[in-house]
C-alpha positions, 0 to 999 in steps of 0.5 A, spaced: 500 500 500 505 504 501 509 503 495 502 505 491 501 511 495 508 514 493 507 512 485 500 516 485 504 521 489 510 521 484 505 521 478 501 526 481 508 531 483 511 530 476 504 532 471 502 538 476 510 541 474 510 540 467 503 544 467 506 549 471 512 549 465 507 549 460 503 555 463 510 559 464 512 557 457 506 560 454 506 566 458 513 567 454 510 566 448 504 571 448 510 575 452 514 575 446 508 576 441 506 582 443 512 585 443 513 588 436 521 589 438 523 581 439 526 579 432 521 575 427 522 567 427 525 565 420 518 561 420 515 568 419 513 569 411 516 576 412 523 574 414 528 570 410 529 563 412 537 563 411 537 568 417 539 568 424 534 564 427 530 568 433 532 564 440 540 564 439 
């Protein structure tokens, strides 16, 4: 029964933080959207592709 607990637990722990890594994330993604100064991706249709990619 203990062992049970404790892999529920785990299980729980670990979706609870990549929900929370997910919210973060997506709060930096509208951040960097609304933001008209940020570099465009080189996926944008308005930027060549062979430039310098925005995240490095």
């Amino acid at each position: 029964m203990e062992s049970g607990f404790i892999v529920i637990m785990l299980a729980l722990f670990t979706l609870l933080a990549f929900v929370v890594m997910a919210i973060i994330s997506k709060r930096k993604t509208e951040e960097r959207m609304d933001d008209p100064s940020t570099t465009k991706s080189t996926l944008a249709a308005d930027k060549s592709s062979t430039g310098k990619p925005a995240d490095v």
